[in-house]
C-alpha positions in Angstrom: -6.1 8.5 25.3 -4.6 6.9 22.1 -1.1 5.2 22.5 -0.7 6.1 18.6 -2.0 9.5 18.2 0.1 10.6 21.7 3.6 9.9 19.6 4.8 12.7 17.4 5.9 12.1 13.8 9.2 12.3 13.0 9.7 14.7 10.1 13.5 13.9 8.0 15.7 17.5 6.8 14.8 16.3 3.2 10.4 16.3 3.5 8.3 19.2 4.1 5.1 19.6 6.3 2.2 22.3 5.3 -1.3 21.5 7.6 -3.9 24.0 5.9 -8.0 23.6 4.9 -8.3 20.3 6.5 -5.4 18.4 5.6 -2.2 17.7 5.6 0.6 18.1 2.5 3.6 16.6 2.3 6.7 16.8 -0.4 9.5 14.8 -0.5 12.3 13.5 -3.0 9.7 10.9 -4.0 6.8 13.2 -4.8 3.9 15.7 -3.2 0.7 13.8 -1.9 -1.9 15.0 0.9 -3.8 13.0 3.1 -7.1 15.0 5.0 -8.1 15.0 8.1 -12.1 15.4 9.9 -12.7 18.8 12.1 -12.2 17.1 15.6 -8.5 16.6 15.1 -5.8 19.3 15.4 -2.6 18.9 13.3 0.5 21.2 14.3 4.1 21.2 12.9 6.6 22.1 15.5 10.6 21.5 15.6 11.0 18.8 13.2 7.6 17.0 14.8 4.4 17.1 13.8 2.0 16.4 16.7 -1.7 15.4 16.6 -4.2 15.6 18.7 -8.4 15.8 19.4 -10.8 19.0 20.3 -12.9 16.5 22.6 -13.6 13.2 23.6 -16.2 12.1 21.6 -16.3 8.3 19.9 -15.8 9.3 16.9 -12.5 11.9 17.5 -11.1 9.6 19.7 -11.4 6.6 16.8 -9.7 8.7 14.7 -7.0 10.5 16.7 -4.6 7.2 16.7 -5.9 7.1 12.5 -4.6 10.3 11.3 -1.3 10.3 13.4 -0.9 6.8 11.3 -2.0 8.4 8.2 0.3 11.2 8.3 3.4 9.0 9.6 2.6 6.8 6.0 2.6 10.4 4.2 5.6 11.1 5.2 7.6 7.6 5.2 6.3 7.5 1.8 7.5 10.7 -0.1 10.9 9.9 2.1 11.2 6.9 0.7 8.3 5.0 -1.5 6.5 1.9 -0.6 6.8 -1.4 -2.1 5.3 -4.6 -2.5 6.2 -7.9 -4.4 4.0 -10.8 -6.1 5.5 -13.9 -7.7 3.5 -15.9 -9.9 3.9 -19.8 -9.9 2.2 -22.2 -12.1 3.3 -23.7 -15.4 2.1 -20.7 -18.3 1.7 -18.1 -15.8 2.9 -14.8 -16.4 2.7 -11.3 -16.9 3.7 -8.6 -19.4 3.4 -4.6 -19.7 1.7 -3.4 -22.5 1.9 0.4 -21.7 -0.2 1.3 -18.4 -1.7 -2.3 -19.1 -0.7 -4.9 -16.7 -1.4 -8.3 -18.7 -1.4 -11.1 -16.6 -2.0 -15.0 -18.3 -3.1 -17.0 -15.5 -5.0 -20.6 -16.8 -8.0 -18.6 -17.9 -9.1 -18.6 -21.8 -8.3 -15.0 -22.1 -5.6 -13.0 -20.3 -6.4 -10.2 -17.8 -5.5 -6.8 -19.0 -5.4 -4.9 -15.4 -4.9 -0.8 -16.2 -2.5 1.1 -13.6 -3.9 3.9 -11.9 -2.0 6.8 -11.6 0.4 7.4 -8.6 1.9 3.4 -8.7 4.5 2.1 -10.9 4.9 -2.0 -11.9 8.1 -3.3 -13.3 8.0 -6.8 -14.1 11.9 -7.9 -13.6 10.9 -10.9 -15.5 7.4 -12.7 -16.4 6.8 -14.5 -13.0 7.6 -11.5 -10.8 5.9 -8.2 -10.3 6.7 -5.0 -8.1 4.3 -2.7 -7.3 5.9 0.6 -5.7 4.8 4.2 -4.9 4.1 6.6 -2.6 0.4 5.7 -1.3 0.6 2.7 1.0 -3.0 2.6 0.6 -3.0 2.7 -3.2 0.2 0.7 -3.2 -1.4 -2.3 -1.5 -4.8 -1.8 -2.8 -3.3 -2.3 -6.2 -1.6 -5.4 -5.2 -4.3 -7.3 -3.6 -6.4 -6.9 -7.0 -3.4 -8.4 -8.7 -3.4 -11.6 -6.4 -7.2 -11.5 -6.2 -7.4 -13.0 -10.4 -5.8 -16.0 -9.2 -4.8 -16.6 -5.1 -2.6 -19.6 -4.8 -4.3 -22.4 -4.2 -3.2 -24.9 -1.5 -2.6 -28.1 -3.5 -0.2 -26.9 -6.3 0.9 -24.0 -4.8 -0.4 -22.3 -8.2 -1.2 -18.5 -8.8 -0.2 -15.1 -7.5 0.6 -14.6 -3.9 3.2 -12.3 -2.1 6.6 -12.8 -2.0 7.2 -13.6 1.6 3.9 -15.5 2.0 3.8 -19.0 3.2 1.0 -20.8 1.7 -0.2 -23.9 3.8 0.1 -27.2 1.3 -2.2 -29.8 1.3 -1.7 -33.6 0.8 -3.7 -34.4 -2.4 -6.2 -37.2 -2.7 -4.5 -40.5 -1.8 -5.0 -43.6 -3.9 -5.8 -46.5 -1.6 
């Protein structure tokens, strides 16, 4: 039996639950989203919980029993409160500006990336070397930010490019003169 898709999701006063055709809504001061789920998983809301569990016992229900109880506790963390992610750009020249729902980004290349924002995720850039990516799809959230840091990963020698905020890149001694 799943460890994860045994627990019940905690359901706050302020978000409401619906289950109907196959997946599950959710609304919240943040916004309304919906995450489905297959046919061998049962959703039911009950007392503030919402409790998931599997028709039979069959690889593929029982790989995606812990899945959807995960799913759904993201759905409803996120219209609660909104998920968040920060990049910080190093490197001398490096930076980024908004230009509408255009992301630019000038990272050492000859032309600067111009990376549009899907709906459903908000940047602000609280100044050119620092970017925050926030909504209420964790998926879309960090899906968004890894193509951001995938124009230009820091690289271990000069510590240059975009990487998360609280990631430790490894540094490597340079070439030594003998």
């Amino acid at each position: 039996m799943s460890r994860i898709g045994q627990k019940a999701v905690e359901v706050p006063s302020s978000v409401t639950i619906s289950v109907g055709d196959g997946q599950v809504s959710a609304k919240g001061s943040k916004g309304e989203t919906s995450v489905p789920f297959p046919e061998c998983i049962t959703v039911s809301v009950e007392g503030g919980k919402v409790q998931v569990g599997r028709l039979n016992d069959t690889t593929h229900a029982r790989a995606m029993h812990g899945t959807v109880r995960s799913l759904i506790a993201n759905l409803v963390e996120g219209v609660e409160k909104g998920f968040e992610r920060h990049l910080v750009i190093q490197g001398v020249g490096y930076r980024a500006q908004l230009q509408g729902q255009t992301l630019v980004l000038n990272l050492g290349y000859s032309h600067d990336i111009k990376f549009p924002i899907p709906d459903g995720v908000t940047v602000t850039l609280p100044d050119q070397t620092n970017v925050s990516v926030s909504g209420i799809d964790k998926q879309l959230v960090g899906l968004v930010s890894s193509r951001i840091r995938s124009f230009a990963p820091a690289e271990p020698y000069k510590g240059k490019g975009v990487r998360y905020r609280d990631e430790q890149i490894r540094r490597k001694v340079g070439k030594a003169v003998s």
